[in-house]
N, CA, C and O atoms as a Tinker XYZ file with bonds, in Angstrom:
   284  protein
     1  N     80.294000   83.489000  123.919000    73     2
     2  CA    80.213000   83.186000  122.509000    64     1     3
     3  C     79.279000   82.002000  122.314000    63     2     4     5
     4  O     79.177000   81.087000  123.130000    81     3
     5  N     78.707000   82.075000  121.345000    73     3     6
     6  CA    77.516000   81.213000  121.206000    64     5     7
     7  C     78.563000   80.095000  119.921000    63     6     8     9
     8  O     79.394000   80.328000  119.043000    81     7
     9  N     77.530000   78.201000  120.807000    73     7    10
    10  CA    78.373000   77.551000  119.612000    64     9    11
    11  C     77.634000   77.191000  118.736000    63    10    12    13
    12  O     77.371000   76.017000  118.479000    81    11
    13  N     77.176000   78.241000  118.126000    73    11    14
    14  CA    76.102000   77.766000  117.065000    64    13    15
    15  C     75.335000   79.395000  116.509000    63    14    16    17
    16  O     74.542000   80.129000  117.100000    81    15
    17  N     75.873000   79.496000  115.371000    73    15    18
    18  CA    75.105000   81.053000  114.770000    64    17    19
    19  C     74.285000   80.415000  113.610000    63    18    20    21
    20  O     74.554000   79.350000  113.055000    81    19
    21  N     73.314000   81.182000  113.357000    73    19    22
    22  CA    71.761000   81.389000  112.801000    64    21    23
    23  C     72.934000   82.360000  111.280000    63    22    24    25
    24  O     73.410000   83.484000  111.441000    81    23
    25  N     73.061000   81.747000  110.348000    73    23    26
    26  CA    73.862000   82.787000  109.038000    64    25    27
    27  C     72.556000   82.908000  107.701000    63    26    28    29
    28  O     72.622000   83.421000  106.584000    81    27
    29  N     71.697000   82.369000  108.238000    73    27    30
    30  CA    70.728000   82.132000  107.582000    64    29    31
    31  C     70.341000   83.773000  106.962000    63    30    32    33
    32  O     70.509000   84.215000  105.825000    81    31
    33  N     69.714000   84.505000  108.303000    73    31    34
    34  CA    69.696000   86.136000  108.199000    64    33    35
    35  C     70.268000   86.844000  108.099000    63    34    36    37
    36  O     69.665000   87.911000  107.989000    81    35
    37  N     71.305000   86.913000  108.061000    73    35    38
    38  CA    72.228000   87.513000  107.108000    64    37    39
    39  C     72.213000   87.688000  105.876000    63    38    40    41
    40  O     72.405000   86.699000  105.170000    81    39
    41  N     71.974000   89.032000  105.231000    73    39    42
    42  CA    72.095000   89.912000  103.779000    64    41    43
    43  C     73.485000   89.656000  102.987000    63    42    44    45
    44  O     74.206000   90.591000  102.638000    81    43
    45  N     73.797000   88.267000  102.733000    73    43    46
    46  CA    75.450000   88.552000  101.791000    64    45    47
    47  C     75.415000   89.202000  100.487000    63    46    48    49
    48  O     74.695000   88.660000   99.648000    81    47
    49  N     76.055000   90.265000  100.143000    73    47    50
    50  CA    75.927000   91.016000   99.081000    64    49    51
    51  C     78.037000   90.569000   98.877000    63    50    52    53
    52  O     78.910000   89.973000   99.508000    81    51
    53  N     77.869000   91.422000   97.470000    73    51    54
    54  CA    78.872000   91.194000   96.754000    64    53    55
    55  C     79.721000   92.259000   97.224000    63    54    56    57
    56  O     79.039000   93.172000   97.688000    81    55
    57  N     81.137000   92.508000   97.280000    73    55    58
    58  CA    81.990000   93.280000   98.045000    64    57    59
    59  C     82.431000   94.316000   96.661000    63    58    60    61
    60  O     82.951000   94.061000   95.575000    81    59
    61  N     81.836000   95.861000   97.445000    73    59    62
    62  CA    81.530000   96.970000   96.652000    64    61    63
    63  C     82.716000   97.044000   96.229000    63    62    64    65
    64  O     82.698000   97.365000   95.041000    81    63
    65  N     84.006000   96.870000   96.720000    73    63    66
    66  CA    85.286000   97.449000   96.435000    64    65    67
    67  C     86.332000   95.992000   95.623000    63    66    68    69
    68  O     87.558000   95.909000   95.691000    81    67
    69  N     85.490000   95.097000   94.978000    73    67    70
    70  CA    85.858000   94.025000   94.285000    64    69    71
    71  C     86.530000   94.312000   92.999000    63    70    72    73
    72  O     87.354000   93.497000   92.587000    81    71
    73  N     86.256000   95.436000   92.284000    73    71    74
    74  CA    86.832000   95.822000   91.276000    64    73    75
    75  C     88.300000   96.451000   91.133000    63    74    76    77
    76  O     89.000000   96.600000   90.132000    81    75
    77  N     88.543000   96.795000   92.600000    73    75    78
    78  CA    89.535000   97.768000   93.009000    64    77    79
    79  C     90.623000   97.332000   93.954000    63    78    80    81
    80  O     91.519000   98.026000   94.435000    81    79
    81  N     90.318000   95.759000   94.168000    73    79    82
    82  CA    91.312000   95.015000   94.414000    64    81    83
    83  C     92.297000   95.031000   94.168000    63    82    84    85
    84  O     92.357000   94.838000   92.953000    81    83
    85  N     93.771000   95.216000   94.791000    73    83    86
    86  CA    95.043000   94.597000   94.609000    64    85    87
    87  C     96.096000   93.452000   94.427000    63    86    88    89
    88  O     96.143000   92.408000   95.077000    81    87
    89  N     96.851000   93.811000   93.511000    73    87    90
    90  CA    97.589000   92.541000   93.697000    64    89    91
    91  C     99.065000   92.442000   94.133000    63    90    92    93
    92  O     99.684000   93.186000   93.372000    81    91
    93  N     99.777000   91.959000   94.866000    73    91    94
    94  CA   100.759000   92.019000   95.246000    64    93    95
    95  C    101.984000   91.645000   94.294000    63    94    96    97
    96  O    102.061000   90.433000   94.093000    81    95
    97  N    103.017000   92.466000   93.627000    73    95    98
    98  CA   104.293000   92.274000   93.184000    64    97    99
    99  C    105.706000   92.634000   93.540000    63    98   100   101
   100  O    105.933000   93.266000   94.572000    81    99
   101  N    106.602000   92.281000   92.781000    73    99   102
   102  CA   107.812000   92.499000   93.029000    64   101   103
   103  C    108.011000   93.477000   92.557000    63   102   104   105
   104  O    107.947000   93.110000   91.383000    81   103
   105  N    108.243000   94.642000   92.501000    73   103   106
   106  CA   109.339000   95.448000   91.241000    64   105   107
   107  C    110.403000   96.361000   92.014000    63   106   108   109
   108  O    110.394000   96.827000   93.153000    81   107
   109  N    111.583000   96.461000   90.670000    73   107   110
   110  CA   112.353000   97.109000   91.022000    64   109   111
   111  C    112.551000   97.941000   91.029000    63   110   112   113
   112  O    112.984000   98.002000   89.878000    81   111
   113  N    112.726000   99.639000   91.676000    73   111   114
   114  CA   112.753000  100.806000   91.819000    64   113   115
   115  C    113.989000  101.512000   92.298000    63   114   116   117
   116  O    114.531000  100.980000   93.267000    81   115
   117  N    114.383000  102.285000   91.959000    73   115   118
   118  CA   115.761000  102.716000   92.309000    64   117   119
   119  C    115.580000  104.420000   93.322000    63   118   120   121
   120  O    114.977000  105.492000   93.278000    81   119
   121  N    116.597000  103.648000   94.165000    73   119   122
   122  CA   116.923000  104.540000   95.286000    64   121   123
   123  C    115.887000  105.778000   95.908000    63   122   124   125
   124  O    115.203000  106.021000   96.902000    81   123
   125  N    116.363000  106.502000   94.307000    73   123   126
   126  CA   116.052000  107.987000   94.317000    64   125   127
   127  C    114.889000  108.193000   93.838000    63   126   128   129
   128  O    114.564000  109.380000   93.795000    81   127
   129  N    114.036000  107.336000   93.407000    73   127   130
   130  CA   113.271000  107.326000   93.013000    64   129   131
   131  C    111.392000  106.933000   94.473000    63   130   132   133
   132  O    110.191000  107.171000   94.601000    81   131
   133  N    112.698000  106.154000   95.186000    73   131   134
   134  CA   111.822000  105.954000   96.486000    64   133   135
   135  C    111.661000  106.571000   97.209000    63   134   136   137
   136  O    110.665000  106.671000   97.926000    81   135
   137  N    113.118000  107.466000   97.209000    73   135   138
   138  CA   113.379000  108.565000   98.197000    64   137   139
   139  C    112.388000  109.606000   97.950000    63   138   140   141
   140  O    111.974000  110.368000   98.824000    81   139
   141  N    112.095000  109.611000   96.972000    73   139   142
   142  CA   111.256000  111.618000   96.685000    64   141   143
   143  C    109.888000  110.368000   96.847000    63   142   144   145
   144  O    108.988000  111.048000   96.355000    81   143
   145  N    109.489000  109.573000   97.066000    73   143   146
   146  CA   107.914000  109.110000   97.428000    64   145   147
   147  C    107.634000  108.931000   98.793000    63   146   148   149
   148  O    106.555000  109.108000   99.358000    81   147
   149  N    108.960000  108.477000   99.386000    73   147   150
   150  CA   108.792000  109.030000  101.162000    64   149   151
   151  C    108.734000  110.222000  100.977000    63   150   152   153
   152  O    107.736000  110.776000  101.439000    81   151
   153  N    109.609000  110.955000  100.350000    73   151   154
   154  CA   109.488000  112.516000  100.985000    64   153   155
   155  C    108.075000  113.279000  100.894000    63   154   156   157
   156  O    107.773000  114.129000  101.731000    81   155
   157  N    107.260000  112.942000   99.871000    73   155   158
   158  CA   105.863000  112.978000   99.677000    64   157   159
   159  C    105.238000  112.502000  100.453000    63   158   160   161
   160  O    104.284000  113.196000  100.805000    81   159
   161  N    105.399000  110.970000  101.222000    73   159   162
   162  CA   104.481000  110.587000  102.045000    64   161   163
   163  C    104.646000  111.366000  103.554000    63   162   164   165
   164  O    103.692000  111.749000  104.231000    81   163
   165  N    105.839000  111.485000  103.856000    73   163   166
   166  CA   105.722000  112.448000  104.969000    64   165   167
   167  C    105.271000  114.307000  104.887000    63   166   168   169
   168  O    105.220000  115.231000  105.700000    81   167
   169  N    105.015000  114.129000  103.421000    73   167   170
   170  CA   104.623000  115.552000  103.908000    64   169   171
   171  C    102.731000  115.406000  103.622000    63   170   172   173
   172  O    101.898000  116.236000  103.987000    81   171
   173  N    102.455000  114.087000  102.867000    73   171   174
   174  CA   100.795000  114.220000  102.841000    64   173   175
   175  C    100.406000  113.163000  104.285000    63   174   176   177
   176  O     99.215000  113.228000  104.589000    81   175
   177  N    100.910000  112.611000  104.811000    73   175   178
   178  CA   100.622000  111.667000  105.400000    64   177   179
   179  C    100.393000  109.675000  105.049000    63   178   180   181
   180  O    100.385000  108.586000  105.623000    81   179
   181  N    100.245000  110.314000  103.712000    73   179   182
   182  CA    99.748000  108.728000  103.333000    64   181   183
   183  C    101.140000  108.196000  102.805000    63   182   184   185
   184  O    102.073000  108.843000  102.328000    81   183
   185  N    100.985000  106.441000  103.087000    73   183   186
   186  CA   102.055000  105.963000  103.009000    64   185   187
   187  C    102.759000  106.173000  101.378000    63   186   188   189
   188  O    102.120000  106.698000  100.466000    81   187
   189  N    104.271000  105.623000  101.213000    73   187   190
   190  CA   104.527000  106.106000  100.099000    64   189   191
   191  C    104.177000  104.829000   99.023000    63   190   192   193
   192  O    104.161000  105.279000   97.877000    81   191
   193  N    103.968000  103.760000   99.051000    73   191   194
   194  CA   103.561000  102.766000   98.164000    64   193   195
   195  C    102.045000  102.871000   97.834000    63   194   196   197
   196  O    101.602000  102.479000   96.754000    81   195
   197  N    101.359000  103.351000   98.693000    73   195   198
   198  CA   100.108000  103.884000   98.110000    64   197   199
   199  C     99.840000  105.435000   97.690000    63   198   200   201
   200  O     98.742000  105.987000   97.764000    81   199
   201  N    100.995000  106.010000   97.257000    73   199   202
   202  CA   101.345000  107.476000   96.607000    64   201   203
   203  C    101.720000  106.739000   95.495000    63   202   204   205
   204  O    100.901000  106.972000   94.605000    81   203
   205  N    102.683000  105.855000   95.075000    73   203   206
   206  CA   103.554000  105.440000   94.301000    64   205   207
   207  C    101.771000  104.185000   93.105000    63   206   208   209
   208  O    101.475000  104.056000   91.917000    81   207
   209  N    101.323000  103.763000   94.154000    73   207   210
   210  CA   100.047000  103.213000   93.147000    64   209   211
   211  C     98.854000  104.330000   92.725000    63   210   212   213
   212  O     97.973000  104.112000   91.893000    81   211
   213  N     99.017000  105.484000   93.436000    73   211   214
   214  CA    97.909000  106.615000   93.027000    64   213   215
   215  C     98.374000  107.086000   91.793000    63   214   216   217
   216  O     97.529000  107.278000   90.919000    81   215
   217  N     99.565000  107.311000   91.547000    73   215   218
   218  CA   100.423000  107.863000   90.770000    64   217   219
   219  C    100.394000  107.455000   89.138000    63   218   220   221
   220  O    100.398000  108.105000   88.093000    81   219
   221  N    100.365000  106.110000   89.465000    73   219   222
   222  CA   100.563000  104.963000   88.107000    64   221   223
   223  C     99.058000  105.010000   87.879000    63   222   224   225
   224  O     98.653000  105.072000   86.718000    81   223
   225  N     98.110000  104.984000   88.996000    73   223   226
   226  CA    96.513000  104.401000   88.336000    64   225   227
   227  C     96.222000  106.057000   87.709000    63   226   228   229
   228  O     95.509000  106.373000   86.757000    81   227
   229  N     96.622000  106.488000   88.147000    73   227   230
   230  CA    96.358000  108.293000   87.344000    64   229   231
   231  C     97.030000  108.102000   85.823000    63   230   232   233
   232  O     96.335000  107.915000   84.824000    81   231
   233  N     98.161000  108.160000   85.807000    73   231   234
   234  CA    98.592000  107.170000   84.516000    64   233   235
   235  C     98.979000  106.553000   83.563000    63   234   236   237
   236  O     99.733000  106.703000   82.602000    81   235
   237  N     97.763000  105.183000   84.366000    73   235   238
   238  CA    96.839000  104.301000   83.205000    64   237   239
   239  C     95.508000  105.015000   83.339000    63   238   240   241
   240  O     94.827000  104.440000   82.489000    81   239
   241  N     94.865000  105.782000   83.814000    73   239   242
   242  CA    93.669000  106.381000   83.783000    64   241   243
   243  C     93.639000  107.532000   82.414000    63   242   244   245
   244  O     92.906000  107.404000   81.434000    81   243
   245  N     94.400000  108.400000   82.585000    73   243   246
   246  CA    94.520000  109.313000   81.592000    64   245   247
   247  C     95.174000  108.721000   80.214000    63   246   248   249
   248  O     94.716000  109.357000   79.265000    81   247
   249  N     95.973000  107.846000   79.849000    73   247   250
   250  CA    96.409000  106.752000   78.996000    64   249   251
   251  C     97.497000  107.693000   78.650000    63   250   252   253
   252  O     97.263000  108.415000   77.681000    81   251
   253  N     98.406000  107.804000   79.120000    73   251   254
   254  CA    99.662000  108.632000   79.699000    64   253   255
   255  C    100.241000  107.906000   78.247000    63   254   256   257
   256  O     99.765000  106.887000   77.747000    81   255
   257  N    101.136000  108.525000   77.829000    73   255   258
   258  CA   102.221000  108.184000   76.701000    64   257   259
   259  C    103.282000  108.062000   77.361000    63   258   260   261
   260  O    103.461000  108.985000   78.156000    81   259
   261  N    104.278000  107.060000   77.338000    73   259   262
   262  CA   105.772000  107.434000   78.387000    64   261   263
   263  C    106.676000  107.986000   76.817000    63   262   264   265
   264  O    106.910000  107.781000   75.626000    81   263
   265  N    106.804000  108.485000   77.535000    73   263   266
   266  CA   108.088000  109.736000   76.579000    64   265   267
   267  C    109.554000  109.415000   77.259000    63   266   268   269
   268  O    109.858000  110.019000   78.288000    81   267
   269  N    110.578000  108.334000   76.598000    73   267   270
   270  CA   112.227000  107.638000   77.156000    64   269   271
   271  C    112.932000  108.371000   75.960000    63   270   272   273
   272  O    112.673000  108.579000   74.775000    81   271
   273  N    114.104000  108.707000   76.973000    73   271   274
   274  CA   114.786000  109.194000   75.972000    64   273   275
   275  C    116.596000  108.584000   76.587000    63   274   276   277
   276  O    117.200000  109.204000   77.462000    81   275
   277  N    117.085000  107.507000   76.010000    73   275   278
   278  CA   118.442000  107.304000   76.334000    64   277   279
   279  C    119.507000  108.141000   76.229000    63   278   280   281
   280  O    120.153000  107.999000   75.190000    81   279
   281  N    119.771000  108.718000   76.759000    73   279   282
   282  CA   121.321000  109.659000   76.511000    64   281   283
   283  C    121.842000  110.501000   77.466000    63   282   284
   284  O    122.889000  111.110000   77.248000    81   283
């Protein structure tokens, strides 16, 4: 290892995937609701918290109406 690098030549560009950044939270989700997003992730492969954020950015993408109904 060299103690001394040349950063001079180096091309720094701006990081393509900056817009699409994450942020880390808390939330609360119930049981059964986690359960059927594993059961999805084991049958696509991909983990289930990044099923569970594909899910929501689909949407807020389409500008989804939530339709609650108490009873």
């Amino acid at each position: 290892m060299r103690e001394e690098y040349d950063i001079t030549s180096l091309n720094p560009r701006k990081n393509p995937y900056a817009k699409r950044l994450k942020k880390q939270i808390t939330i609360n989700i119930d049981n059964d609701t986690i359960d059927y997003f594993r059961e999805q992730s084991e049958r696509t492969g991909l983990p289930y918290q990044t099923l569970i954020n594909l899910y929501l950015a689909d949407c807020a993408s389409a500008r989804r109406k939530l339709k609650l109904s108490w009873g």
